[in-house]
VEXSE-53873 format. One line per field, with one value per residue: x, y negated, z negated of N, C-alpha, C, O, CB in turn. Coordinates in steps of 0.05 Angstrom, whole numbers, plus 5000, padded with zeros to 4 digits. Each point is the difference from the previous one (the first is absolute). Glycine has a CB too. Layout:
REM residues N
n.east	c(X; ...) .
n.north	c(Y; ...) .
n.up	c(Z; ...) .
ca.east	c(X; ...) .
ca.north	c(Y; ...) .
ca.up	c(Z; ...) .
c.east	c(X; ...) .
c.north	c(Y; ...) .
c.up	c(Z; ...) .
o.east	c(X; ...) .
o.north	c(Y; ...) .
o.up	c(Z; ...) .
cb.east	c(X; ...) .
cb.north	c(Y; ...) .
cb.up	c(Z; ...) .
This chain:
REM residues 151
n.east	c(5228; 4936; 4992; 4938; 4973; 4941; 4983; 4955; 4963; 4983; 5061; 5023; 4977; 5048; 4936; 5050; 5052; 5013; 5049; 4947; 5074; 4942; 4930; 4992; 5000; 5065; 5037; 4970; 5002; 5071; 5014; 4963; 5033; 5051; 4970; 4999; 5049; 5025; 5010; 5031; 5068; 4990; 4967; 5048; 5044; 4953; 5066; 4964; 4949; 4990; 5039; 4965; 4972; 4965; 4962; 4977; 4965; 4953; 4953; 5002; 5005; 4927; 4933; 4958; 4996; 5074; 4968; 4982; 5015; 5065; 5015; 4991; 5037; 5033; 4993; 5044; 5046; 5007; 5008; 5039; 5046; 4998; 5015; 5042; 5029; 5023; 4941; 5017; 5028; 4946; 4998; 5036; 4972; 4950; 5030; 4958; 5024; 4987; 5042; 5015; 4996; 5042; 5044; 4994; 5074; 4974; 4959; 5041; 4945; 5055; 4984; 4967; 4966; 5013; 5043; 5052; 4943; 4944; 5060; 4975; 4938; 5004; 4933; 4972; 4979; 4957; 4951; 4963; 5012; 4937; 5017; 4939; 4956; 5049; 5068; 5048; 4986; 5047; 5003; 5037; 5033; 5022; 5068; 5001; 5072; 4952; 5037; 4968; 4983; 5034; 4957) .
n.north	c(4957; 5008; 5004; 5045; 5018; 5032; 4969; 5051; 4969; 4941; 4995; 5029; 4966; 4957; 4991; 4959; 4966; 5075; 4999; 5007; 5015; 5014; 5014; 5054; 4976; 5035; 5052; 5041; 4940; 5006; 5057; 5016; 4934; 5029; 5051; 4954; 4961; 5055; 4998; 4937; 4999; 5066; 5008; 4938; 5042; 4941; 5027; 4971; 5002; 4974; 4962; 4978; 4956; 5067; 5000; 5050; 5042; 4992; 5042; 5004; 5041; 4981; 5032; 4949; 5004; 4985; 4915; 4963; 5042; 4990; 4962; 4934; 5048; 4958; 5060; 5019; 4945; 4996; 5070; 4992; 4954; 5029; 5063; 4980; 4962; 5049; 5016; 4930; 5010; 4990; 5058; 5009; 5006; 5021; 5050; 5022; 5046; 5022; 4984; 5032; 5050; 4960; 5059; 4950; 4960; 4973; 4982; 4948; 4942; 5003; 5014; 4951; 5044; 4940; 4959; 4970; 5009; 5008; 4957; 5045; 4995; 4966; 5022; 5020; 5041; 5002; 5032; 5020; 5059; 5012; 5078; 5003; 5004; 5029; 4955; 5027; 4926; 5003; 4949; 5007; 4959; 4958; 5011; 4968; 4978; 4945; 4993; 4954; 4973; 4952; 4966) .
n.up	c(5292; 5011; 4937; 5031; 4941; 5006; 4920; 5006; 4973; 5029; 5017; 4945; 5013; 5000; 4964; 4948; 4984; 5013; 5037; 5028; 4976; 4954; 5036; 4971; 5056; 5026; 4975; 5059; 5058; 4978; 4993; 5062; 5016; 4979; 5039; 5075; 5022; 5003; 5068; 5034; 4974; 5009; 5064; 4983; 4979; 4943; 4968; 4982; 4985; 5071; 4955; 5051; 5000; 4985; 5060; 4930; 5044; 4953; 5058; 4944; 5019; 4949; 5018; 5018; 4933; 4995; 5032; 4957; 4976; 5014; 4962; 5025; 5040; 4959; 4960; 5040; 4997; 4929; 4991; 5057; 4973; 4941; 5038; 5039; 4939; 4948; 4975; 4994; 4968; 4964; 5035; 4971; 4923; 5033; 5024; 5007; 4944; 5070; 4989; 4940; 5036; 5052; 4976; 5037; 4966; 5040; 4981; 4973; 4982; 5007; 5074; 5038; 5010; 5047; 4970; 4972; 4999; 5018; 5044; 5068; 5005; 5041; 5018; 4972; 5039; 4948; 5054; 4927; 5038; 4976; 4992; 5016; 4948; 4990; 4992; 4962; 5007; 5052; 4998; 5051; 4951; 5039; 4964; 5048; 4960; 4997; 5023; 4951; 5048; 4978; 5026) .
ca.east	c(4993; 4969; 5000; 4971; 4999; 4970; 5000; 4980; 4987; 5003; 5025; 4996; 4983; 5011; 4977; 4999; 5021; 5021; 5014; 4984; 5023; 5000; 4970; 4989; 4971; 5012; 5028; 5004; 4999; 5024; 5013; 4999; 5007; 5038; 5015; 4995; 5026; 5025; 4995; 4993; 5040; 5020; 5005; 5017; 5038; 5008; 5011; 5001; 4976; 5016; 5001; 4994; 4970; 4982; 4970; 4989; 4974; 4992; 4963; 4975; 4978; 4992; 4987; 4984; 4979; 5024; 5010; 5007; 5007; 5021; 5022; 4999; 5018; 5028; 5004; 5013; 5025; 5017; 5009; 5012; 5025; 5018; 5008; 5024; 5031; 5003; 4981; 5013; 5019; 4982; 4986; 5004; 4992; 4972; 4992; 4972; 5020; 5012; 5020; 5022; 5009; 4999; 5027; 5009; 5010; 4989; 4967; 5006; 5000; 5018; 5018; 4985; 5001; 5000; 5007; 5018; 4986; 4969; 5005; 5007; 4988; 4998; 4967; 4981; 4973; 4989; 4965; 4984; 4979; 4989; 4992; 4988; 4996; 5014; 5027; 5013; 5010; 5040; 5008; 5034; 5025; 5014; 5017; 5019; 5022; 4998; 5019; 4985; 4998; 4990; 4991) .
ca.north	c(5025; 5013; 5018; 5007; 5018; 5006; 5005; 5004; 4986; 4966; 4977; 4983; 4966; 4990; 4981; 4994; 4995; 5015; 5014; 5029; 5026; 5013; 5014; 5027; 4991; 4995; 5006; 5024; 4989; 4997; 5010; 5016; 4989; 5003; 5031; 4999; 4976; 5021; 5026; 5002; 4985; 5017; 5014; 4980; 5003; 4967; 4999; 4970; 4990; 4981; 4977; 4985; 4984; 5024; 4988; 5013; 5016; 5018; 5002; 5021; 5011; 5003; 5010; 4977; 4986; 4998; 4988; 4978; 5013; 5008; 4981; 4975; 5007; 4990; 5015; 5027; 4997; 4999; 5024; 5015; 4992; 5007; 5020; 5011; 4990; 5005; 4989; 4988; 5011; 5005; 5025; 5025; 5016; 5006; 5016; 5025; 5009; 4999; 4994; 5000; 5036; 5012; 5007; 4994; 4978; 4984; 4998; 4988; 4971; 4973; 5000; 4995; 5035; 4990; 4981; 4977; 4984; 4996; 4968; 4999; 5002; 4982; 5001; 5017; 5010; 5021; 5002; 5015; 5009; 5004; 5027; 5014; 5015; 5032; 4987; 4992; 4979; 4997; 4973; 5007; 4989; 4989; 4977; 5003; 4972; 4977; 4980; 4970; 4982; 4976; 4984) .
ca.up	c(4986; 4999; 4977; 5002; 4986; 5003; 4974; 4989; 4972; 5007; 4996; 4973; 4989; 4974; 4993; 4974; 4993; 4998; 5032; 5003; 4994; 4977; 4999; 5000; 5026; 5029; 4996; 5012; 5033; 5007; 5008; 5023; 5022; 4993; 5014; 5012; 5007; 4989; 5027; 5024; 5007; 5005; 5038; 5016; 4990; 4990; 4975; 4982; 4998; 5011; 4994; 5024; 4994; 5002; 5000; 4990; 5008; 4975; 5004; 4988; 5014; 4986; 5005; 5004; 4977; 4970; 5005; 4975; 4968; 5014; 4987; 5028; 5018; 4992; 4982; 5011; 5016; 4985; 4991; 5017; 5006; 4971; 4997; 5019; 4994; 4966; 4978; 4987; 4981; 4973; 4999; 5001; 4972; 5001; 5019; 5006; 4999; 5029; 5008; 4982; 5002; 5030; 5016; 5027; 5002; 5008; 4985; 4980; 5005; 5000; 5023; 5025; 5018; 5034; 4997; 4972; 4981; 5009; 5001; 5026; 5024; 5004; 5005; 4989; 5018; 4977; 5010; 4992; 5023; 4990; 5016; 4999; 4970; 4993; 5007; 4967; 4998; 4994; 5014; 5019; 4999; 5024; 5002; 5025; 4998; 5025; 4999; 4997; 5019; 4983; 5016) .
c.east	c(4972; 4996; 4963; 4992; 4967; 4996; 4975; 4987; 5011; 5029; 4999; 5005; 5011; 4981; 5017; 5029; 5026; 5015; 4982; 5022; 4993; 4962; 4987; 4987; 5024; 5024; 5004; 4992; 5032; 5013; 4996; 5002; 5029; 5005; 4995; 5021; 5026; 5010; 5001; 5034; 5011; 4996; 5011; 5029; 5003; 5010; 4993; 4978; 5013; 4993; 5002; 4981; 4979; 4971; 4989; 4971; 4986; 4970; 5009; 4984; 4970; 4971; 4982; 4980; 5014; 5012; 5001; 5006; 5029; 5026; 5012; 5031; 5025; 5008; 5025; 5024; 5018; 5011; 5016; 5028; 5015; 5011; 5022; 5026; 5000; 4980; 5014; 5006; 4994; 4986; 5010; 5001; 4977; 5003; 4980; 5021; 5006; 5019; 5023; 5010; 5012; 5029; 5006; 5010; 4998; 4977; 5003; 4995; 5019; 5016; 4984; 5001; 4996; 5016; 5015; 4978; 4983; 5009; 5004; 4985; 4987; 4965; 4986; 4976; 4990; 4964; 4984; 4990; 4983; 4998; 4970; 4993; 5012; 5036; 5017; 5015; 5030; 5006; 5035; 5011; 5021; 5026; 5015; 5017; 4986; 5017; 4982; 5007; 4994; 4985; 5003) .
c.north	c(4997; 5021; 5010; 5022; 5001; 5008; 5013; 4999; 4967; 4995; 4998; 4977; 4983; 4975; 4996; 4998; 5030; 5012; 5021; 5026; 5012; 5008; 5030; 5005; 5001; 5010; 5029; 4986; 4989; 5018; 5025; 4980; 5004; 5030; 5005; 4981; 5017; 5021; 4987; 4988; 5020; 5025; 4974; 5001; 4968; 5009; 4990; 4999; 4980; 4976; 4974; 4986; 5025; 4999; 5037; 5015; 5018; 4999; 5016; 5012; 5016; 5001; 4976; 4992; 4997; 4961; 4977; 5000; 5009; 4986; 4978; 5012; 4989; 5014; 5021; 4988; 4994; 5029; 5015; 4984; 5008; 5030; 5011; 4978; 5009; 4987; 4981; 5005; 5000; 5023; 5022; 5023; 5018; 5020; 5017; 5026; 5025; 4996; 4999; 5027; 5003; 5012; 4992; 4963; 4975; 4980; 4984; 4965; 4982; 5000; 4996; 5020; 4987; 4968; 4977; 4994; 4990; 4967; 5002; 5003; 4985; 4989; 5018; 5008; 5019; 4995; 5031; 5020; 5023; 5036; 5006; 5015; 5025; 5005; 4994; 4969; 4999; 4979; 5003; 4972; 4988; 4985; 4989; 4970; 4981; 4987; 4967; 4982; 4979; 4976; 4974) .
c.up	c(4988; 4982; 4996; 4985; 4997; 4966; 4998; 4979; 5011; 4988; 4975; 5003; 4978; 4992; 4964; 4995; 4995; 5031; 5006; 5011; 4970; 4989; 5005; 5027; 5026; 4999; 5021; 5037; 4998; 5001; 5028; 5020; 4995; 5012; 5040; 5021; 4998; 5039; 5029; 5005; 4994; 5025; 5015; 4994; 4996; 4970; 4969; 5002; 5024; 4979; 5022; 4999; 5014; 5014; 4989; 5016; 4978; 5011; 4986; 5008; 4976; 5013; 4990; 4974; 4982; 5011; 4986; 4972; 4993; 4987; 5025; 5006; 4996; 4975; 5013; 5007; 4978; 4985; 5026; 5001; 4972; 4998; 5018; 4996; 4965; 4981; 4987; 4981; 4972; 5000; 4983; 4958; 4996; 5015; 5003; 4994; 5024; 5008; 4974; 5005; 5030; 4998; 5028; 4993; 5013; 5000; 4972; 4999; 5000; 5028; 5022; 5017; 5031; 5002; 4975; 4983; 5017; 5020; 5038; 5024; 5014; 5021; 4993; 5011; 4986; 5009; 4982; 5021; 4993; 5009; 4994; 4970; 5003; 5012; 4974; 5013; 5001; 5013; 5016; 5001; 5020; 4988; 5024; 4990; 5023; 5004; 5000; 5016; 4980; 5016; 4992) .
o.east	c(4994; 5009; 4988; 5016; 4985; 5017; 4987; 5007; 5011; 5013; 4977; 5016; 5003; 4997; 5017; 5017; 5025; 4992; 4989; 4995; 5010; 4990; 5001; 4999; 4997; 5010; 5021; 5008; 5014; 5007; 5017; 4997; 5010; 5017; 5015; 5006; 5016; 5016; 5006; 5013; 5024; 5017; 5010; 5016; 5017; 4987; 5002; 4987; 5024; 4981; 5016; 4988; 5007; 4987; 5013; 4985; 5012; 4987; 5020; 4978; 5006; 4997; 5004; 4987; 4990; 5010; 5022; 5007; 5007; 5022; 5002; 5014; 5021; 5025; 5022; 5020; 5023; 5025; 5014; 5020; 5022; 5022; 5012; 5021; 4980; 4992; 5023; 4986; 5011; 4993; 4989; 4996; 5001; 4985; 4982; 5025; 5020; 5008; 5024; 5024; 5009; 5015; 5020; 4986; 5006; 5000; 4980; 5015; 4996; 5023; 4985; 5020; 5015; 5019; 4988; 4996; 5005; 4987; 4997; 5007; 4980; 4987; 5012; 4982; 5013; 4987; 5012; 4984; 5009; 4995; 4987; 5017; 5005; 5010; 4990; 5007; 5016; 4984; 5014; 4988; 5007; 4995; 5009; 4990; 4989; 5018; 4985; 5022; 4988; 4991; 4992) .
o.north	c(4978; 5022; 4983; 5018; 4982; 5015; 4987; 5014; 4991; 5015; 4998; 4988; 5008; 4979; 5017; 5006; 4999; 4999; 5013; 5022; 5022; 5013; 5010; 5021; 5012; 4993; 5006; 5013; 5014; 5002; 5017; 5008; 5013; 5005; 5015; 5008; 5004; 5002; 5015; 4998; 4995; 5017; 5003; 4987; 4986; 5013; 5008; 5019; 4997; 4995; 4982; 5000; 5012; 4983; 5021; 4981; 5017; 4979; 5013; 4991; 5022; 4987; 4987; 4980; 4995; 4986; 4990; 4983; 4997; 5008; 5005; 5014; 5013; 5000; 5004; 5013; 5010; 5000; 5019; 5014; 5010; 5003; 5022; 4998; 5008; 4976; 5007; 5018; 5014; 5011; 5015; 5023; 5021; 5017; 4994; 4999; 5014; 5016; 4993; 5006; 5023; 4985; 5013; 4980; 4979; 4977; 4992; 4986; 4977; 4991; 5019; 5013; 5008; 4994; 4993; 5006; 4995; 4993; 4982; 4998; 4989; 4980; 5017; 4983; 5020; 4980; 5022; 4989; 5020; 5004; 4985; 5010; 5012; 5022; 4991; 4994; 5004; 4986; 5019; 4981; 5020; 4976; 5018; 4980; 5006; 4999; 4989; 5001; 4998; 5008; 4982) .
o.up	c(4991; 5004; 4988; 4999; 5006; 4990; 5016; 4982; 5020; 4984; 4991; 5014; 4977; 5013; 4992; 5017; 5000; 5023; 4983; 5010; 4994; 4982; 5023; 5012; 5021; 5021; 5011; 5019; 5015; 5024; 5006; 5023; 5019; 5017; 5011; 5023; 5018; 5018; 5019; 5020; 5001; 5006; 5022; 5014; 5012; 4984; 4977; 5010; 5005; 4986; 5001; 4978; 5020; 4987; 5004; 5000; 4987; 4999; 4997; 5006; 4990; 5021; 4980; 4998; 4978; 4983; 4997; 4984; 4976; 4992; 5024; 4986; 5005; 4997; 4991; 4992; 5000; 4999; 4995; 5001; 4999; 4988; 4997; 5013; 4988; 5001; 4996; 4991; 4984; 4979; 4983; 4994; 4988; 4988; 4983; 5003; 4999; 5016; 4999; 5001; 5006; 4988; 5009; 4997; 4988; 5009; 4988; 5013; 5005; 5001; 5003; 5008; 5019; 5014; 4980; 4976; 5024; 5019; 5016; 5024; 4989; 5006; 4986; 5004; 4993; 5003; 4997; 5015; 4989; 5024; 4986; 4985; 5021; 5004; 4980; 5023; 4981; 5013; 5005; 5009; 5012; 4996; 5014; 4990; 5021; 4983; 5017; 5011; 4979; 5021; 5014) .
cb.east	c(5055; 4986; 5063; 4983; 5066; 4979; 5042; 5005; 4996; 4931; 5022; 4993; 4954; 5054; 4925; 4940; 4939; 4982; 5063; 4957; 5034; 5068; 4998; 4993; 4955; 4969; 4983; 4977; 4925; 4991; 4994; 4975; 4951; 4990; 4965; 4953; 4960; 4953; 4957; 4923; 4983; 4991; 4941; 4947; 5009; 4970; 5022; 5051; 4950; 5019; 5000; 5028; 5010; 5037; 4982; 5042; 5010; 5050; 4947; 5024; 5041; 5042; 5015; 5017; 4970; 5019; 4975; 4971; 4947; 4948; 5014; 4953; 4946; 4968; 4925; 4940; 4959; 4955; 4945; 4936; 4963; 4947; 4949; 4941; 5025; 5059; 4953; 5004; 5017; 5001; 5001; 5038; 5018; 4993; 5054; 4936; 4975; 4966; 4946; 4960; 4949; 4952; 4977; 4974; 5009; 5024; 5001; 5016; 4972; 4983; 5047; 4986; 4953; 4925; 4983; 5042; 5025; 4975; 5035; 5023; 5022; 5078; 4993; 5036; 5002; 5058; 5002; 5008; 5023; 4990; 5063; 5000; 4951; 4932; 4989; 5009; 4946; 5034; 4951; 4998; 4982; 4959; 4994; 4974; 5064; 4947; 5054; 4975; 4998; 5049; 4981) .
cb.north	c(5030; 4970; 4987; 4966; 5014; 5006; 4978; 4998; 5058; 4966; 4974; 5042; 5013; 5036; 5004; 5016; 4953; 5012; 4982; 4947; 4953; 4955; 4946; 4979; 4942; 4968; 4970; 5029; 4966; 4967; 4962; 5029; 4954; 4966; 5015; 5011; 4949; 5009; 5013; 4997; 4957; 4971; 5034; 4985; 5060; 4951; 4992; 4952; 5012; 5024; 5046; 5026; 4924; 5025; 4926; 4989; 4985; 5010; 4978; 4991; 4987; 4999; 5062; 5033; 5023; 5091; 5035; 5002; 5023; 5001; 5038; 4929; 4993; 4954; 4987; 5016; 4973; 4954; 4982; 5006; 4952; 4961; 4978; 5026; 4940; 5026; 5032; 4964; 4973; 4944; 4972; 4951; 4943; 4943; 4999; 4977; 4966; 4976; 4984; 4961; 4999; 4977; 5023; 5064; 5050; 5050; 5058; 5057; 5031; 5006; 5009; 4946; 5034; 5033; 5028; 4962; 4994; 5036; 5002; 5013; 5040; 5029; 4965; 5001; 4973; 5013; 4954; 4977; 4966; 4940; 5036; 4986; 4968; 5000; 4987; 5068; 4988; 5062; 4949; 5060; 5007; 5017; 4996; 5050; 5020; 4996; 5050; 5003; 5028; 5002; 5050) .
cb.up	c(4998; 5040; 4986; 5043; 4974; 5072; 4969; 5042; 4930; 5010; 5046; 4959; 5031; 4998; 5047; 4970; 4981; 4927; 5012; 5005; 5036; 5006; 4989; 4939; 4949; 4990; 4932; 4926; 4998; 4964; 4945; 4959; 4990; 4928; 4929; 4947; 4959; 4905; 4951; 4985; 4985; 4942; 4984; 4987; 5023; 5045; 5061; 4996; 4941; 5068; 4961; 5043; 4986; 4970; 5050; 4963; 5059; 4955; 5044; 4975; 5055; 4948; 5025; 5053; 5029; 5008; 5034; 5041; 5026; 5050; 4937; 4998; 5023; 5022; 4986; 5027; 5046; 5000; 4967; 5025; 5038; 4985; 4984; 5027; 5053; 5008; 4998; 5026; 5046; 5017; 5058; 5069; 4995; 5006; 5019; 5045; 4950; 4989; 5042; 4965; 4960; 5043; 4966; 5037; 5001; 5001; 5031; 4986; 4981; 4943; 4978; 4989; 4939; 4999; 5053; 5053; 4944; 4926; 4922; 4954; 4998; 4982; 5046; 4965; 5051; 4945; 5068; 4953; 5043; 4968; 5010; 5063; 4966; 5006; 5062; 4946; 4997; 4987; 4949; 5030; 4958; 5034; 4944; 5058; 4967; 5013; 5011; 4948; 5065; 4948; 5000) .
């Protein structure tokens, strides 16, 4: 199973000690990767989150003179994996209040929307690409189940 999705604006980012479930700066990119995840599992009729081992895909697609300003790229994979599994559970008092006001039950942080847990993934493919000036900045999303190998 293959889970794919298209966001517009950048990845949230997770930099510094606070959550950026409860940052003014990053709380509203998360919740358009979650409303965006939300939408793409439910034209797949997925119930659950997966609790499987996972590999991750994440370009950027971003306009050639934003590209180092933009923000480093492991920044992004970590916010992308934290926002598609449950906010941790110290979060959740702080919250934004985005998600404190949201009505859509699903979108809700204490509940994994793609994925259990970040612990599962088990690869990772993530690239910067550079567009054309006068281009907006979005990016796209990939989960897909694996089946692990050992050796």
């Amino acid at each position: 199973m293959r889970i794919e999705f298209m966001v517009k604006g950048r990845p949230p980012k997770k930099h510094g000690e606070k959550s950026m479930w409860a940052r003014n700066d990053e709380a509203p990119f998360v919740a358009r990767l979650r409303e965006e995840a939300l939408r793409s599992k439910m034209k797949l009729g997925l119930d659950d989150c997966f609790h499987s081992w996972v590999s991750l895909q994440l370009i950027v697609y971003v306009p050639i003179s934003e590209l180092e300003s933009i923000g480093d790229l492991d920044n992004f994979i970590t916010g992308v994996c934290d926002s598609l599994q449950a906010a941790d559970p110290k979060v959740l008092p702080y919250l934004h209040k985005i998600f404190r006001e949201s009505e859509v039950d699903e979108l809700d942080p204490r509940y994994a929307l793609i994925i259990d847990s970040d612990a599962k993934v088990m690869s990772v493919s993530a690239e910067k690409i550079a567009l054309n000036e006068g281009k907006e900045v979005y990016y796209k999303v990939a989960v897909e189940q694996i089946q692990i190998k050992s050796v």
